[in-house]
ZADRENTI-948081 format. One record per atom (N, C-alpha, C, O): residue in three letters; x, y, z. Coordinates in steps of 0.1 Angstrom, whole numbers, padded with zeros to 4 digits, always signed. Layout:
! ZADRENTI-948081
alaXYZ
...
! end
This chain:
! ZADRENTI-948081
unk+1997+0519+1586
unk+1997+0506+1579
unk+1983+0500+1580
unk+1977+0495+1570
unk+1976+0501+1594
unk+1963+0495+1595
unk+1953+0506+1586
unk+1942+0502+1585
unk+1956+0517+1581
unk+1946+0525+1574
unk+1944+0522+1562
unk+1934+0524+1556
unk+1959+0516+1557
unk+1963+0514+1542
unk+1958+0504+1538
unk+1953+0503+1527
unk+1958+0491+1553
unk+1949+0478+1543
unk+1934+0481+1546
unk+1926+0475+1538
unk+1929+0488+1555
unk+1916+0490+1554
unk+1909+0494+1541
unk+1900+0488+1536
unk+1916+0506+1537
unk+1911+0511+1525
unk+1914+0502+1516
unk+1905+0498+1509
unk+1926+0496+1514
unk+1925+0489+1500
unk+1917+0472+1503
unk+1915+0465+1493
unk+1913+0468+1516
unk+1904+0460+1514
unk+1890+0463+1506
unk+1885+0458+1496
unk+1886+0474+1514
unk+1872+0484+1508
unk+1868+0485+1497
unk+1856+0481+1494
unk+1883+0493+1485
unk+1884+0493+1474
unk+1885+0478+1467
unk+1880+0478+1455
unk+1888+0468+1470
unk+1889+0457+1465
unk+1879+0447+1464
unk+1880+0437+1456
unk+1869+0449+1474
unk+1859+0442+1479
unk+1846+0452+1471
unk+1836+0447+1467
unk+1848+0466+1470
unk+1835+0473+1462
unk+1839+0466+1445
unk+1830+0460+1439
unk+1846+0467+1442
unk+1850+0463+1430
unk+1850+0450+1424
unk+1851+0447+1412
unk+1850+0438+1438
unk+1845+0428+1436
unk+1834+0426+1436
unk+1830+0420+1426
unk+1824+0431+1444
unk+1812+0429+1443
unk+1808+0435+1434
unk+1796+0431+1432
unk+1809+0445+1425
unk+1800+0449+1416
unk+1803+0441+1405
unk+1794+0441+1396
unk+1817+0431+1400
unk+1818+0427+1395
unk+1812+0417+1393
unk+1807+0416+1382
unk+1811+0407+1402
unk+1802+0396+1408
unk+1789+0395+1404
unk+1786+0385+1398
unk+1780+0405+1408
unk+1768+0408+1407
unk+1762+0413+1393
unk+1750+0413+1391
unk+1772+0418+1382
unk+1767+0430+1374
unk+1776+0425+1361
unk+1773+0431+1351
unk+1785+0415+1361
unk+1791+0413+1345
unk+1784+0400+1342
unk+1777+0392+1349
unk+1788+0399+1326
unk+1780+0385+1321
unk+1790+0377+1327
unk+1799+0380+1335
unk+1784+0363+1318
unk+1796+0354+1322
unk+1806+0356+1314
unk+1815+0358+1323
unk+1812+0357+1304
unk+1820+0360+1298
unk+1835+0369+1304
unk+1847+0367+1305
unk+1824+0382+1309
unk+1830+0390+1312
unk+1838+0391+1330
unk+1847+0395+1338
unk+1827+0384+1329
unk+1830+0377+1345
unk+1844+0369+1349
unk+1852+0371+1359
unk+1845+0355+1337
unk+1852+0349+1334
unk+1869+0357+1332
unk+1880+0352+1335
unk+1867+0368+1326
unk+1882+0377+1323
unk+1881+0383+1333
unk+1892+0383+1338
unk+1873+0391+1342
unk+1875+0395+1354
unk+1885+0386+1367
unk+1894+0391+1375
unk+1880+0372+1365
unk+1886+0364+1375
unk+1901+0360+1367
unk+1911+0358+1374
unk+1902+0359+1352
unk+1915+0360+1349
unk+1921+0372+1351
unk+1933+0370+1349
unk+1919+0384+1355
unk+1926+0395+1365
unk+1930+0392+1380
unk+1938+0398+1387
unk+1921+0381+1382
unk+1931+0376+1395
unk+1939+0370+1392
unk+1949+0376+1397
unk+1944+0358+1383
unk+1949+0343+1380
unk+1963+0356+1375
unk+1973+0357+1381
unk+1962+0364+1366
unk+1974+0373+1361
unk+1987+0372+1372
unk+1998+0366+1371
unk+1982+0379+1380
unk+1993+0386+1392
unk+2000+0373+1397
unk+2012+0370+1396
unk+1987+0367+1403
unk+1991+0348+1412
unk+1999+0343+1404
unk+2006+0334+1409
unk+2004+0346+1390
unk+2006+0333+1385
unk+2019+0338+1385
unk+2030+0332+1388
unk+2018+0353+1383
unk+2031+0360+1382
unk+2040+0355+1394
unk+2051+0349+1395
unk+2032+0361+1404
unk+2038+0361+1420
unk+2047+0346+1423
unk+2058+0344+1427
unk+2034+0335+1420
unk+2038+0326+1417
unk+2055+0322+1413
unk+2063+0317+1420
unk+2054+0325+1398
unk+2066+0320+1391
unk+2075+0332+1396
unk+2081+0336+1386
unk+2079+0341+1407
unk+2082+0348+1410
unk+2090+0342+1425
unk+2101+0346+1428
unk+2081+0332+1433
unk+2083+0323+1444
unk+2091+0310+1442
unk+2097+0304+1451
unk+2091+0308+1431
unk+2100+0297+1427
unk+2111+0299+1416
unk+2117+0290+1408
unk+2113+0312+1417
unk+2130+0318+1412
unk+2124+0310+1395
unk+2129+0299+1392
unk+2120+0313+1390
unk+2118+0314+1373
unk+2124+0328+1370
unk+2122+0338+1377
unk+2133+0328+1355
unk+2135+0342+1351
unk+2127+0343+1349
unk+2117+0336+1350
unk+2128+0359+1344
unk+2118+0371+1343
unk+2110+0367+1330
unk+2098+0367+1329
unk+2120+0362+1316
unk+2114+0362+1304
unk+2105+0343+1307
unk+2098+0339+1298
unk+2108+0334+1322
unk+2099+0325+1320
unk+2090+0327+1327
unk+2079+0320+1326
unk+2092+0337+1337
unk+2076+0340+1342
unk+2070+0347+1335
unk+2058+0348+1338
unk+2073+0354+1326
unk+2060+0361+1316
unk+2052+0352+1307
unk+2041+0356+1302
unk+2058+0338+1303
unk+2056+0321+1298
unk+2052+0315+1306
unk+2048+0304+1303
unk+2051+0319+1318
unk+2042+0308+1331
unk+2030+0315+1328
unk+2020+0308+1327
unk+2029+0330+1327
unk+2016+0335+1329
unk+2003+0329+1315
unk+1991+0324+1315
unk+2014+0332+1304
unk+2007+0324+1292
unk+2004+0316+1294
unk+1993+0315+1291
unk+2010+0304+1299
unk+2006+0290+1297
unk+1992+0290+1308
unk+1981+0286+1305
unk+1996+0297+1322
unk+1981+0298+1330
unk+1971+0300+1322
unk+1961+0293+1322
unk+1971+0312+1314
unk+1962+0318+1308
unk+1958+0309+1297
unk+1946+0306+1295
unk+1965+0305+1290
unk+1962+0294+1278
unk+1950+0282+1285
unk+1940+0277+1279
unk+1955+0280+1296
unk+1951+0267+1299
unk+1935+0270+1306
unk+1926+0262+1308
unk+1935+0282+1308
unk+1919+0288+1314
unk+1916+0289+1304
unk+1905+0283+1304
unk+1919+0294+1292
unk+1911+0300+1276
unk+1904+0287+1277
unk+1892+0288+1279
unk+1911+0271+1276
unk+1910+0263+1264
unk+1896+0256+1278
unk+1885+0251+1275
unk+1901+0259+1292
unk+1888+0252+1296
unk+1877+0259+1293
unk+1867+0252+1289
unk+1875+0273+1292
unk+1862+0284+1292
unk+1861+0278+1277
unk+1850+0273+1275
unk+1868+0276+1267
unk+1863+0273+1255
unk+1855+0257+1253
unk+1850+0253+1243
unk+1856+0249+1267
unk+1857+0239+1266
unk+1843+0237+1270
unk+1836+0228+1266
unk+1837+0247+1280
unk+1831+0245+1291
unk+1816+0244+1282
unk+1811+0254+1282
unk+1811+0237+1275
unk+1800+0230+1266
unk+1788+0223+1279
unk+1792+0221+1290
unk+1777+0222+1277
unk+1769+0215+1285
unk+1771+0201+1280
unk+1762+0195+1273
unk+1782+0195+1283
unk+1783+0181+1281
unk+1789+0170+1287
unk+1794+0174+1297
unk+1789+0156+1284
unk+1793+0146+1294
unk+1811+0150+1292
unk+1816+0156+1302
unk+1815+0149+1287
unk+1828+0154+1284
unk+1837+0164+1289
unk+1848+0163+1294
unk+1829+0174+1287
unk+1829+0188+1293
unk+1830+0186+1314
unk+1839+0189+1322
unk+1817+0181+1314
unk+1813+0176+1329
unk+1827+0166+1331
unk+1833+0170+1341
unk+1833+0157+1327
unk+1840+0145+1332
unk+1852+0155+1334
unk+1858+0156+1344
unk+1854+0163+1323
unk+1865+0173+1325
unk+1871+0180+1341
unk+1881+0178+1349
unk+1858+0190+1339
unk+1859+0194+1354
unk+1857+0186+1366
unk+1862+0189+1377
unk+1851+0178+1364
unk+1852+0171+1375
unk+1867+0166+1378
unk+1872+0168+1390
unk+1875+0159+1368
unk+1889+0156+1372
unk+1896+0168+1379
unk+1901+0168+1390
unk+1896+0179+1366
unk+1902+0189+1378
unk+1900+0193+1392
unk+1910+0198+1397
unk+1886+0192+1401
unk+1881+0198+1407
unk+1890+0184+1416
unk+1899+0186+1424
unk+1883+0170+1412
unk+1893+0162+1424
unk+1909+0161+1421
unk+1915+0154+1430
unk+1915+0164+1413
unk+1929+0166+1412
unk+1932+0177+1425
unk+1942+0177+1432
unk+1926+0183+1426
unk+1933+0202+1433
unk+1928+0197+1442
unk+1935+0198+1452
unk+1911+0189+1445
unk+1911+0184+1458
unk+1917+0175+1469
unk+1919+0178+1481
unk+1919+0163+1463
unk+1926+0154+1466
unk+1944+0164+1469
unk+1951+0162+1479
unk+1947+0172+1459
unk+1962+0178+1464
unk+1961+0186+1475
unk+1970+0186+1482
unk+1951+0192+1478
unk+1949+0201+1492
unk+1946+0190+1506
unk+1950+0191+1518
unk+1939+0181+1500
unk+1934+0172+1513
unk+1944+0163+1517
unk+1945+0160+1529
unk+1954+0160+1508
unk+1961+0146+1506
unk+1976+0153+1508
unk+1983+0153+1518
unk+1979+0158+1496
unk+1994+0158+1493
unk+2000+0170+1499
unk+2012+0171+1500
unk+1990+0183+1503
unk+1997+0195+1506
unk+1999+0190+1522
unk+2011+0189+1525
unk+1989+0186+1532
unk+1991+0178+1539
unk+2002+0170+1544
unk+2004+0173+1556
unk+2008+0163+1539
unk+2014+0153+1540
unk+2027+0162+1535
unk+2035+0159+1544
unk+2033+0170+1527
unk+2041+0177+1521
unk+2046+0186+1537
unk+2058+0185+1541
unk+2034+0193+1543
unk+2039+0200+1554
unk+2042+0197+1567
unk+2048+0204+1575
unk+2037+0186+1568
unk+2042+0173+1574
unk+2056+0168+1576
unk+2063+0167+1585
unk+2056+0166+1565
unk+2076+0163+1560
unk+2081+0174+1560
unk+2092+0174+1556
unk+2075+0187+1562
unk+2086+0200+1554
unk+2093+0198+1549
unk+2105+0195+1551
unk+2084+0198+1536
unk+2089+0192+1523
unk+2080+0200+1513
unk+2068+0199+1512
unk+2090+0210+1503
unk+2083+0215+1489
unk+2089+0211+1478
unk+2100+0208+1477
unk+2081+0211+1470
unk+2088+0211+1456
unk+2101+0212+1449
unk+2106+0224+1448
unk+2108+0201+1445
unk+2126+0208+1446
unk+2130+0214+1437
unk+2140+0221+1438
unk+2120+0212+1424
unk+2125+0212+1410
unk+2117+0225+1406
unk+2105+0225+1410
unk+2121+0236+1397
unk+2115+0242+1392
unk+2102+0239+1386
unk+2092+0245+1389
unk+2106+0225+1373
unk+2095+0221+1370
unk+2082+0218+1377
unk+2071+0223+1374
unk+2087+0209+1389
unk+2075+0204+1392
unk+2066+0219+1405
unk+2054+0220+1407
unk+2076+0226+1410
unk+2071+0235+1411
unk+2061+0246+1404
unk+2053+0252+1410
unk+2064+0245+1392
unk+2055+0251+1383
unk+2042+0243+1379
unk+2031+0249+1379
unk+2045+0230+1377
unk+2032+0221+1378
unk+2023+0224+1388
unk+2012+0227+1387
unk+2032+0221+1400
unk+2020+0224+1412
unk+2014+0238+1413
unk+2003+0238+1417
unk+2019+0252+1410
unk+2016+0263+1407
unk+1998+0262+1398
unk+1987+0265+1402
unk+2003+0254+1383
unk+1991+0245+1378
unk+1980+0243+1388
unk+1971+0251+1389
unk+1981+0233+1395
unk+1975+0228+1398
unk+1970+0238+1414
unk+1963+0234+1423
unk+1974+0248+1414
unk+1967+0256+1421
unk+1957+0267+1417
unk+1947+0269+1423
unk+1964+0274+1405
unk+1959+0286+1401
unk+1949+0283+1394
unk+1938+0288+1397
unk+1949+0272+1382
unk+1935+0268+1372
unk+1923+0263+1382
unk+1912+0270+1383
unk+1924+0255+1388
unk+1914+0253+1397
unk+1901+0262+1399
unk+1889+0264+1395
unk+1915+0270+1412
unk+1907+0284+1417
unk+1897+0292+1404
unk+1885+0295+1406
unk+1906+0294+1392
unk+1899+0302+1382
unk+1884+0297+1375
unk+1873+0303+1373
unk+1887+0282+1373
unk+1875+0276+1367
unk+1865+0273+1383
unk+1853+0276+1382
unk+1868+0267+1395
unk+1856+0270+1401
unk+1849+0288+1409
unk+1840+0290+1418
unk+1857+0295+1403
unk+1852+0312+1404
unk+1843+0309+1394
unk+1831+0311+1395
unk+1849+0304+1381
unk+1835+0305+1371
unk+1829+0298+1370
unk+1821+0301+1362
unk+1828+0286+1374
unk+1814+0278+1373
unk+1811+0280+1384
unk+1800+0284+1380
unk+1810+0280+1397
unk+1801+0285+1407
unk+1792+0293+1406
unk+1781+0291+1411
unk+1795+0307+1399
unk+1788+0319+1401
unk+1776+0310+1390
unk+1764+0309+1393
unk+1780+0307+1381
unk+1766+0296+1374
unk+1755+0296+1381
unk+1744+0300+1377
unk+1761+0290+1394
unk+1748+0286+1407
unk+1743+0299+1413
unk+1733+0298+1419
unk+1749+0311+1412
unk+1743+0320+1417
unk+1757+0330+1424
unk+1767+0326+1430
unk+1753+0342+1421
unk+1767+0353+1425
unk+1771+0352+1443
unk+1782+0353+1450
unk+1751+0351+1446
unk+1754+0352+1467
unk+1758+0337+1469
unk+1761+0334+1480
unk+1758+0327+1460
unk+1763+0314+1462
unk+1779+0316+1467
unk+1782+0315+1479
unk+1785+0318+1458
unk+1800+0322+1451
unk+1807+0330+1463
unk+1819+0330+1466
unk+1796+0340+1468
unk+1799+0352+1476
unk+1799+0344+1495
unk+1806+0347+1504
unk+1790+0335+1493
unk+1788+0331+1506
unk+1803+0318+1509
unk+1811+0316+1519
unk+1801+0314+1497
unk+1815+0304+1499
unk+1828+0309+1503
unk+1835+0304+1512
unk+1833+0320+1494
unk+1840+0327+1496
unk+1843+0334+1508
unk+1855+0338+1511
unk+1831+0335+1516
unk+1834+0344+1527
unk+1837+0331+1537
unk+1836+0335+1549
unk+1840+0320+1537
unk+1843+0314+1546
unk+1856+0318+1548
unk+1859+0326+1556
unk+1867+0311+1538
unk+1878+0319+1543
unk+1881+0328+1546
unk+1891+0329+1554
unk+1872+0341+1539
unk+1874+0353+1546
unk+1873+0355+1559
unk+1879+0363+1565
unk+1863+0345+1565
unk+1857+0350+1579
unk+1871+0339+1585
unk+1879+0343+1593
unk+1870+0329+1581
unk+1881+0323+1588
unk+1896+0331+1595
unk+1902+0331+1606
unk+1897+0336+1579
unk+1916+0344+1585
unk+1914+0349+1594
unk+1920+0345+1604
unk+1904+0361+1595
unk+1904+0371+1598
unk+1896+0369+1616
unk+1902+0374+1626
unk+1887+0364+1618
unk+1889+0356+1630
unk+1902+0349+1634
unk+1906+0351+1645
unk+1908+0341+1624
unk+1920+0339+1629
unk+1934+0344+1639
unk+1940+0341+1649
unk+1933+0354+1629
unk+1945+0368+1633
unk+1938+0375+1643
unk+1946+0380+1651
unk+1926+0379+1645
unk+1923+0385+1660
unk+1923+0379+1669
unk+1928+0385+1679
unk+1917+0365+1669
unk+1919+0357+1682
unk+1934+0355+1681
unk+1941+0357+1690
unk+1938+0350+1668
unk+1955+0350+1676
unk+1964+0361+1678
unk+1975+0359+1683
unk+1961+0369+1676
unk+1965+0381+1685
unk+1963+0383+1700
unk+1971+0386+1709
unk+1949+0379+1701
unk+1948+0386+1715
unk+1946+0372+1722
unk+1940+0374+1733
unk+1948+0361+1720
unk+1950+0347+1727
unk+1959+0336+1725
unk+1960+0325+1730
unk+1968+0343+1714
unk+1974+0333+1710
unk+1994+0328+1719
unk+2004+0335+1719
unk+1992+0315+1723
unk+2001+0316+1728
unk+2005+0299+1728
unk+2009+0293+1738
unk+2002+0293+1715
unk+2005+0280+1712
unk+2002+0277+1695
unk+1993+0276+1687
unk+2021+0276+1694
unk+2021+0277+1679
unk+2022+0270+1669
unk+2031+0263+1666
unk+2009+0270+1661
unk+2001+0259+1652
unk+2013+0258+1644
unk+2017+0246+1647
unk+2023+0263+1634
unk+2033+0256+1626
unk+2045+0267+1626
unk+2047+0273+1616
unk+2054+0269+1637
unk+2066+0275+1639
unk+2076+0277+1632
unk+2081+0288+1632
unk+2079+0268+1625
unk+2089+0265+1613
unk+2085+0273+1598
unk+2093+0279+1590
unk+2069+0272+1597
unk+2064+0280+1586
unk+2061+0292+1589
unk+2069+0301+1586
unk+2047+0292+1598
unk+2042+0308+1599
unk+2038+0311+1614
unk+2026+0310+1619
unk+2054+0318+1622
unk+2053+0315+1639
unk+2041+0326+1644
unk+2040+0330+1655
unk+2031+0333+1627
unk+2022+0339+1640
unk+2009+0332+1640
unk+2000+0334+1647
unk+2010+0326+1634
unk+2002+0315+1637
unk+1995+0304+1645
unk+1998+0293+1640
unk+1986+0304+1655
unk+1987+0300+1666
unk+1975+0289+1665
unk+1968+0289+1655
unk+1971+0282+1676
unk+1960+0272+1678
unk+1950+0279+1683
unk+1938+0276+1679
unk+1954+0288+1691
unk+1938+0298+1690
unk+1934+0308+1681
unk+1924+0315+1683
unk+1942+0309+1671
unk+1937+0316+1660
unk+1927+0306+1656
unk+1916+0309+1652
unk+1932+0292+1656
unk+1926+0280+1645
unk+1911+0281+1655
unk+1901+0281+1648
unk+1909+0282+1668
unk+1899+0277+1673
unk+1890+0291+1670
unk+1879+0290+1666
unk+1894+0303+1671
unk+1883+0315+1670
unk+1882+0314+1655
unk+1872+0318+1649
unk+1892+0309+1649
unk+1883+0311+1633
unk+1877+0298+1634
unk+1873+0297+1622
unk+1872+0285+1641
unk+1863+0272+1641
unk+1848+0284+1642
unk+1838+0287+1635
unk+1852+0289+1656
unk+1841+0298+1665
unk+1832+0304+1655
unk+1820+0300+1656
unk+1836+0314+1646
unk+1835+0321+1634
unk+1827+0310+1629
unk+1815+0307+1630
unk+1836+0305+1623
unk+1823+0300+1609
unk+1814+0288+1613
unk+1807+0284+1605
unk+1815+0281+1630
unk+1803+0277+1636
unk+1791+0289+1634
unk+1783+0289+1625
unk+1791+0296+1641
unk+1785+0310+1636
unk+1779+0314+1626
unk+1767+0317+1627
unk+1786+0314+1616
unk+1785+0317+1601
unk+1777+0308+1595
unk+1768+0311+1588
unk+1781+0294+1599
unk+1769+0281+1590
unk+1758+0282+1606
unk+1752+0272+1607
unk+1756+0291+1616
unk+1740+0290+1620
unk+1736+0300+1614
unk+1724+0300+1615
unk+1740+0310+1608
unk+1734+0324+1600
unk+1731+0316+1588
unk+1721+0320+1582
unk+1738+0306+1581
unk+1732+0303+1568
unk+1720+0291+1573
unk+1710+0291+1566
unk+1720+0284+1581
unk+1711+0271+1586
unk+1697+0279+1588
unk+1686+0275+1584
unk+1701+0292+1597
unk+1686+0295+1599
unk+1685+0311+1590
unk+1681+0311+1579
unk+1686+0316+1594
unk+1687+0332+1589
unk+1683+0329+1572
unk+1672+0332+1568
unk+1692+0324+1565
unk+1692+0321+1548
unk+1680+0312+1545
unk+1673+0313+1535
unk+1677+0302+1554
unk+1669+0294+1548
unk+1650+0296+1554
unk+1640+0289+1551
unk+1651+0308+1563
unk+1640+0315+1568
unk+1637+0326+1556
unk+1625+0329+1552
unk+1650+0331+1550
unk+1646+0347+1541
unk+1648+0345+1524
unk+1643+0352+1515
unk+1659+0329+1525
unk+1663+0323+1511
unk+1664+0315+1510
unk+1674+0310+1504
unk+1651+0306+1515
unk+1651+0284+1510
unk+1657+0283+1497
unk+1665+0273+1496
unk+1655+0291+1484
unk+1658+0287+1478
unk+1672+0288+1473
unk+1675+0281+1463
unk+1678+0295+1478
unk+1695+0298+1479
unk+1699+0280+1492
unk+1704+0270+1489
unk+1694+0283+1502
unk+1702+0272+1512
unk+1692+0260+1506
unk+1691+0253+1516
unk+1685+0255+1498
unk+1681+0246+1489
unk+1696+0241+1485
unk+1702+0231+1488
unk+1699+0251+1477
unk+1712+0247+1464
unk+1723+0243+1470
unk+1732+0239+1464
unk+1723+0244+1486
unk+1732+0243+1492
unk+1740+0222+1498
unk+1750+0217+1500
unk+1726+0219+1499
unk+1726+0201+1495
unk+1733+0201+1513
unk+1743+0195+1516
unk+1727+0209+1519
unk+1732+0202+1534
unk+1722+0206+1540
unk+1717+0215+1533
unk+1715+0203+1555
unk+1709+0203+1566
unk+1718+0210+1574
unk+1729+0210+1569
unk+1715+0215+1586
unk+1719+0220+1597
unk+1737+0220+1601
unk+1748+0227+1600
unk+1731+0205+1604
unk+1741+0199+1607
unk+1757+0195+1595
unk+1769+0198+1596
unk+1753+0190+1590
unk+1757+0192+1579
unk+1768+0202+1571
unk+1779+0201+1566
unk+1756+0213+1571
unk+1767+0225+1568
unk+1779+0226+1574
unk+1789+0228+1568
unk+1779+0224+1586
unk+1787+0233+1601
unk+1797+0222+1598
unk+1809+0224+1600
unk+1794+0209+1593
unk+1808+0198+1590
unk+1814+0208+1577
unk+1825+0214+1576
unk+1802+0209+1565
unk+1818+0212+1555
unk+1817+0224+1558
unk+1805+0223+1556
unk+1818+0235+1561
unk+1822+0249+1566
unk+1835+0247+1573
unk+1845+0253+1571
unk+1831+0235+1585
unk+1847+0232+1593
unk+1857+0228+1579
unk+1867+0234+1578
unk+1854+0221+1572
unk+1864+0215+1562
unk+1871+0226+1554
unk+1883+0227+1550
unk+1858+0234+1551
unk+1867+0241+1544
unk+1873+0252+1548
unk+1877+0260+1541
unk+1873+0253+1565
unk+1879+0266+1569
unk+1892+0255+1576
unk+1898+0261+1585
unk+1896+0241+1574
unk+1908+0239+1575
unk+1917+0236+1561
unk+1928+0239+1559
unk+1910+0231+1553
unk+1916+0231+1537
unk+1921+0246+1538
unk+1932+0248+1535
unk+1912+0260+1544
unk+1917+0273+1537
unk+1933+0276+1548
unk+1942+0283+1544
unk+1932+0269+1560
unk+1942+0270+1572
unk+1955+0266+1564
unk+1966+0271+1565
unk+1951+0253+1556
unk+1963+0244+1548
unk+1968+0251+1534
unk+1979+0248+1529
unk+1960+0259+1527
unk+1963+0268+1514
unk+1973+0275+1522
unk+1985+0272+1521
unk+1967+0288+1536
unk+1979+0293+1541
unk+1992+0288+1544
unk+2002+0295+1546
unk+1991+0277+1544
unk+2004+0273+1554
unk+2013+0269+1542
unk+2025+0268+1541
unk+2005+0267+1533
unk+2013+0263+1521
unk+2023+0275+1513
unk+2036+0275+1512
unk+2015+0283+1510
unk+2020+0298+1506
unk+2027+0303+1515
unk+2038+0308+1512
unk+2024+0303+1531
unk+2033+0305+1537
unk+2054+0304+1536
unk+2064+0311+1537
unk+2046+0285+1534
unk+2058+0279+1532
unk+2068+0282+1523
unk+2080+0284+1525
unk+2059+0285+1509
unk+2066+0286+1500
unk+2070+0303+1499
unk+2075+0306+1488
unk+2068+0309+1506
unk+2077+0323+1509
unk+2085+0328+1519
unk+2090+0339+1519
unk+2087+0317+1530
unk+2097+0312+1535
unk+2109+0308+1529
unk+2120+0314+1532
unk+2108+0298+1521
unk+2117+0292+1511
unk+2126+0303+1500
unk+2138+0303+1496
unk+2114+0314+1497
unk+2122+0321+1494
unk+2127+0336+1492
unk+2130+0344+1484
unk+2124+0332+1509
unk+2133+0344+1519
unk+2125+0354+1511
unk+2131+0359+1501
unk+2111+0358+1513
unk+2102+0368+1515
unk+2089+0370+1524
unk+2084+0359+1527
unk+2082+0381+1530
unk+2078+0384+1539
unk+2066+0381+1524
unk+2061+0369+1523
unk+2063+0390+1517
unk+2049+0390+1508
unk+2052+0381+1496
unk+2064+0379+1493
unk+2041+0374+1486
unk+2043+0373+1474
unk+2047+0383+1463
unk+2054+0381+1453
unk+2041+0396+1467
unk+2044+0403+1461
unk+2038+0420+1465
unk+2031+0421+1476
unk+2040+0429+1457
unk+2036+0444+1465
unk+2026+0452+1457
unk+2027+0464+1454
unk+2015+0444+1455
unk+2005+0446+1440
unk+1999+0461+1451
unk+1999+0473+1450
unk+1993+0452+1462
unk+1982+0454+1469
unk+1986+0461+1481
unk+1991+0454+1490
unk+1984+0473+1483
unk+1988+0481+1498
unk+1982+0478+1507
unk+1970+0476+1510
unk+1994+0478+1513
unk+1991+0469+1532
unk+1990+0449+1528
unk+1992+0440+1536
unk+1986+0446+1515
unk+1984+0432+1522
unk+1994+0425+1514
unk+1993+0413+1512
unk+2002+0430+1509
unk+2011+0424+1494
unk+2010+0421+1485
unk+2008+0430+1477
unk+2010+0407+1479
unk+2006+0405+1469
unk+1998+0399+1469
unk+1993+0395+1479
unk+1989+0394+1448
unk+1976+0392+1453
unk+1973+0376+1459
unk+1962+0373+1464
unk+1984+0364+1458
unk+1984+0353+1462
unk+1985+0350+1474
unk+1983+0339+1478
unk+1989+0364+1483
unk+1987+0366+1499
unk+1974+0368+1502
unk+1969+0363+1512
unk+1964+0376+1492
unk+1949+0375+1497
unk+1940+0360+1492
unk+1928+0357+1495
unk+1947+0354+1483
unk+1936+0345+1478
unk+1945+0330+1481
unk+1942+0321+1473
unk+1951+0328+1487
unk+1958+0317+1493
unk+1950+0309+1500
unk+1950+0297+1498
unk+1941+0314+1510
unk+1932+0306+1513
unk+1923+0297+1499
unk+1924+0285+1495
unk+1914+0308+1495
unk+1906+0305+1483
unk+1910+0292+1473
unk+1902+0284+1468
unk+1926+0293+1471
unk+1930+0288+1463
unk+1925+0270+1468
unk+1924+0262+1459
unk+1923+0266+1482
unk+1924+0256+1483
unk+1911+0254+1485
unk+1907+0244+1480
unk+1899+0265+1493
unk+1883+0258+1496
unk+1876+0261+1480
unk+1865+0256+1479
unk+1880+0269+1469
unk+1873+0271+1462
unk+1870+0254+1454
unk+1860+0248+1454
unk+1878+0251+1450
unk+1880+0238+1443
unk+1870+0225+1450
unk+1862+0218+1444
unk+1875+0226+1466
unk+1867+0216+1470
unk+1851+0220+1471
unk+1842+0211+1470
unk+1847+0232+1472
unk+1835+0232+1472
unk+1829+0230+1459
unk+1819+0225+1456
unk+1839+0236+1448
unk+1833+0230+1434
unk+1828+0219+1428
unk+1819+0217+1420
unk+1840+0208+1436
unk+1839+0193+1438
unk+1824+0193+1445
unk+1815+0187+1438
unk+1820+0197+1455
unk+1809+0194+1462
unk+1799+0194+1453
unk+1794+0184+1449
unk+1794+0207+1449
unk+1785+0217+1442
unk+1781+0214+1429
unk+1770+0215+1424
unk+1792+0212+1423
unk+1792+0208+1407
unk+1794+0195+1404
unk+1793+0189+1393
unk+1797+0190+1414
unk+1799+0174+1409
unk+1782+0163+1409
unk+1782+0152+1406
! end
């Protein structure tokens, strides 16, 4: 099992990065709609939609990414646009997913289920593609927060964990996962504070934080990415499944790998692009 997700992380991560680094925007842009596909499926898959209306969730996802990429103009308009979205999905990760898990409390209604699906998946898609704007190792470095988070996560709570951060949702989940993945990306923003801005001032320029600074929003967004999990969690709890889905060997489906993402991508977009 542990060989199966090794390799298909490998495979998944060479294929991201050459993507990343090596397509236009354009093409870039339908690349990252090859993620938003599966998610949306998996998605309308987690909230019991038939078959013939999850194949209509996926359109409407996809319709609604067309019409922003068609939208995306250098203009005040354009700009006021994304901006709403970016604090819509933010303010819902900071505010309402929060407060939602809190109450253990999801979505009751298909409908609005699906809305919120919305307001997860478009997000993530449009700040994959306007970020890389700023630069591919921009996009790459953001990204790796939550990566570095989980995955610190699940080692320290494996081998320390013995106080459980949300029981009800995801009992492997522990408080010292949450603190070795803090540990991590303390870490991670002194590798960008000094290391990047010694060999790439002008990458940690674009970055609009000092030292200090950083190491706050890195914390933020490696608990916004704690709160994506717990959410997806939730909502595969709810309905009585272990994965979203079985795209991806060893890790399931692909809303199981980008569940984090789904919640720091947005807010850093808010940051970055606003």
């Amino acid at each position: 099992m542990l060989k199966t997700r090794v390799i298909t992380a490998l495979v998944l991560l060479v294929a991201f990065l050459a993507a990343l680094f090596s397509l236009s925007p354009p093409a870039w842009a339908a690349f990252a709609g090859l993620l938003v596909v599966p998610a949306a499926w998996e998605w309308a898959k987690l909230i019991k939609l038939q078959p013939s209306a999850c194949g209509l969730y996926v359109l409407a996802v996809l319709a609604i990414c067309a019409a922003l990429f068609g939208s995306a103009m250098p203009d005040a308009r354009s700009d006021r646009l994304e901006f709403a979205v970016y604090l819509g999905a933010s303010l819902f990760w900071m505010v309402v997913v929060p407060l939602w898990l809190w109450r253990s409390w999801l979505p009751q209604t298909r409908w609005l289920a699906a809305l919120t699906g919305l307001l997860v998946l478009v997000p993530t898609w449009l700040a994959l593609v306007e970020l890389r704007k700023l630069g591919p190792l921009l996009l790459l470095l953001l990204m790796s927060v939550a990566w570095i988070s989980d995955s610190a996560a699940y080692f320290a709570g494996r081998r320390f964990g013995r106080h459980k951060l949300a029981p009800a949702i995801s009992p492997g989940k522990t408080w010292e996962g949450v603190a070795g993945a803090a540990l991590a990306v303390s870490l991670y923003a002194a590798i960008w504070s000094f290391a990047w801005q010694a060999y790439f001032p002008q990458l940690f320029q674009s970055m609009r934080f000092g030292a200090f600074g950083m190491l706050l929003f890195l914390w933020l967004l490696t608990a916004i990415g704690i709160y994506g999990d717990l959410f997806e969690s939730a909502l595969k709890r709810r309905a009585g499944v272990k994965d979203s889905g079985a795209l991806l060997p060893g890790h399931g489906g692909v809303l199981d790998r980008i569940d984090a993402l789904t919640s720091v991508l947005p807010v850093a977009a808010l940051v970055y692009l606003s």
